[in-house]
C-alpha positions, 0 to 999 in steps of 0.5 A: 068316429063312435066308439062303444064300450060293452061291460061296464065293469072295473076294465071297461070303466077303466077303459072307457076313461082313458080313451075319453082322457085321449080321444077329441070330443069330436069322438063320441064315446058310448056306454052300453047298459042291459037295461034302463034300471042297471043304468040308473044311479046317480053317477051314470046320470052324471054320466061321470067315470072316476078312477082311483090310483095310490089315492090319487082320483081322476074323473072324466065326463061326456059319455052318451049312454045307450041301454039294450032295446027289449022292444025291438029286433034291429039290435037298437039301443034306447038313448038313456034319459038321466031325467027320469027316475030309476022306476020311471026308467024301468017302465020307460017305452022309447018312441022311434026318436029314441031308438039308435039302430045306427051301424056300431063302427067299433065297440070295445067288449069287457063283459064276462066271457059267458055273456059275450056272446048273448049281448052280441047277439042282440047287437048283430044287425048293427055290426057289418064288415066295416066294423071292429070289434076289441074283446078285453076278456079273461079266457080264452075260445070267445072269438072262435065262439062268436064265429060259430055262433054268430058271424059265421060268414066271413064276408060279412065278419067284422074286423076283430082285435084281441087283447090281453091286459095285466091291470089290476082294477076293483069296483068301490061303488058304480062308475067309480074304480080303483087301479090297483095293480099297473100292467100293461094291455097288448093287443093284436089283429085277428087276420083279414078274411080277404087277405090284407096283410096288416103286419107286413112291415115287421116281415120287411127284410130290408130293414134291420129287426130293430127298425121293423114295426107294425104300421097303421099304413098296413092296415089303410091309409087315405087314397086307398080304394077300400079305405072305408072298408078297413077304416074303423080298424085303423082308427080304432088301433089307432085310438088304442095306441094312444092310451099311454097310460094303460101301456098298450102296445099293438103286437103282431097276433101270435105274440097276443096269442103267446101272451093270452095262452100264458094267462090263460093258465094262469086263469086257469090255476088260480081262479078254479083253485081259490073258488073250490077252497074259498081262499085269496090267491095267496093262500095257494101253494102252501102245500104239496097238494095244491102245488101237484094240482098246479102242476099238471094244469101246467104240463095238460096246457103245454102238451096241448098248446104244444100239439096245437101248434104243431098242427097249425104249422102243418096245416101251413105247409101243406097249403103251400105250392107242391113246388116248394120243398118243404124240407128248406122252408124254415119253420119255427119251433114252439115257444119255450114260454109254453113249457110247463116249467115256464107257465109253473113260475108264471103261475107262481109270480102272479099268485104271489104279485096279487097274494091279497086279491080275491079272485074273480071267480070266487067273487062269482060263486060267492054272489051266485053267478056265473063263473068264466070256467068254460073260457078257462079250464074248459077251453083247454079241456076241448083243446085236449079233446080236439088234439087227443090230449087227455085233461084229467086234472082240467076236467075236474076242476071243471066239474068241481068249480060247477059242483061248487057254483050249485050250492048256495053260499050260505048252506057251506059250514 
């Protein structure tokens, strides 16, 4: 099977390097460029990744390379030719042997949140049901954007992953990539629009809780009737389990949920904080003020993920059959990990953890592009609004970080 990586940046690199490390070359792995002339250097012509650790450089090869087809409204990419030049690249008018248009089976997606959606835009016509889709971004509201705007039919919706990811990575030149900071990636699958139960093993009672795990036998296995329809989706939580070394672990979706909304917070502090004040994250805290701004994003995120899922365990109960008393049907209470004290320390452990880091949001705002604060503080605004929250403190920053994101670098002082 295929595998795509959309978003080439140090997390997709690095992604694409472990999974070409572990994956038989009998599974073709395929880097997506925008354009021809983005794609073109010496190393991607190579077609050659290198990641860097404590000194230590790995390389890995064979990659194909596909960049997006300006010509064509089949959602195609042009099969890359390293032989030209980065001019003749530019200029370079595919013939109908050089366009793919074949069905995407499963693409990994590392591109920025803002971008997701315009890129899977042009890539619809080649994703149907039977395929997968892993977004690997910061932020949070990506895949609830891309239902609404692109795969409004669960019929035909593709099968979608979520995953959250504590690696730390930096680009020092094109395709080539420093692991800075070990973590781990977690990851689960969004639930089947025709009901297919995939962690129905960790709900077993008749075995011990520590016996229980999620099986890729929930999701399909070889004799099953709809085998084809959910294959891509085992194989590629199959693929993703095998990355030992970016400690990826396959977790039912609420722990993933659980996982995302704390680093969503976390995202949420650190990155609208540094790129107002122009600072490295552990310039933060230093003073009450910075500390009284973390604090209420921290109680505005609890209070609404607090209503969020009190409303979605409601929605719950009233689905179920009017015979059931609800008054026995045990219900869960609201992780204490959502507490605003909790989600204070979180903030606090990661700012010190990466204290020497830029983050990526002030890296945008300092290169005059777009930043992600729509997936972060933005989200949990909307949240506020959806739940009748108010987000004073996430809506300033909101405005602040866009303020900040119209002035040009070089007219500060």
């Amino acid at each position: 099977m295929r595998f795509y990586v959309l978003g080439l940046g140090p997390i997709g690199c690095l992604l694409a390097h472990n999974l070409r490390s572990v994956l038989p070359r009998a599974h073709p792995i395929t880097l997506i460029y925008k354009s021809a002339r983005q794609a073109w250097t010496p190393k991607n012509a190579a077609a050659t990744i290198t990641i860097e650790n404590q000194g230590v450089r790995q390389s890995t090869d064979g990659y194909d390379i596909e960049v997006f087809d300006k010509y064509s409204g089949t959602g195609g990419g042009i099969r890359f030719n390293s032989q030209l030049s980065r001019e003749e690249s530019a200029a370079f008018t595919p013939s109908d042997e050089d366009l793919r248009i074949e069905p995407i089976e499963a693409i990994f997606i590392s591109t920025k949140a803002h971008s997701t959606a315009a890129a899977l835009s042009h890539l619809a016509p080649r994703l149907t049901s039977r395929s997968t889709i892993v977004l690997l971004q910061n932020g949070m509201g990506i895949y609830e954007d891309l239902v609404q705007r692109i795969f409004r039919n669960p019929e035909s919706r593709p099968h979608f992953i979520l995953a959250s990811i504590t690696h730390g990575a930096w680009a020092k030149s094109p395709f080539h990539v420093v692991h800075a900071g070990v973590g781990d990636i977690t990851f689960g699958i969004v639930p089947d629009n025709r009901q297919r139960d995939f962690e129905v093993s960790v709900a077993d009672g008749s075995k011990p809780l520590f016996e229980r795990s999620l099986d890729l036998d929930d999701i399909t296995r070889p004799g099953d009737p709809s085998f084809d329809q959910y294959r891509s989706l085992r194989h590629t939580v199959a693929a993703l389990r095998s990355l030992d070394a970016l400690a990826c672990k396959w977790n039912p979706i609420a722990d993933v949920q659980l996982a995302m909304r704390k680093k969503l917070v976390v995202n949420a502090v650190l990155n609208s904080l540094t790129a107002i004040l122009g600072c490295r994250n552990g310039g933060l805290f230093k003073d009450s003020s910075s500390r009284h701004l973390m604090r209420s994003v921290c109680e505005e995120a609890a209070a609404a993920f607090h209503a969020q899922i009190e409303a979605d365990m409601q929605t719950w109960l009233d689905s179920l059959d009017p015979g059931v008393d609800k008054n026995q049907v045990p219900v869960g209470r609201v992780s204490k990990e959502l507490g605003a004290d909790v989600l204070e320390r979180e903030v606090l452990r990661v700012a010190n953890l990466t204290r020497g880091n830029m983050s990526s949001m002030l890296s945008d705002v300092r290169k005059n592009n777009p930043t992600e604060v729509d997936f972060f503080n933005g989200y949990l605004v909307r949240l506020g609004e959806q739940y009748g929250i108010p987000m004073p403190v996430n809506k300033s920053l909101v405005q602040l970080v866009t303020m900040r994101s119209a002035i040009p670098i070089d007219q500060t002082f």
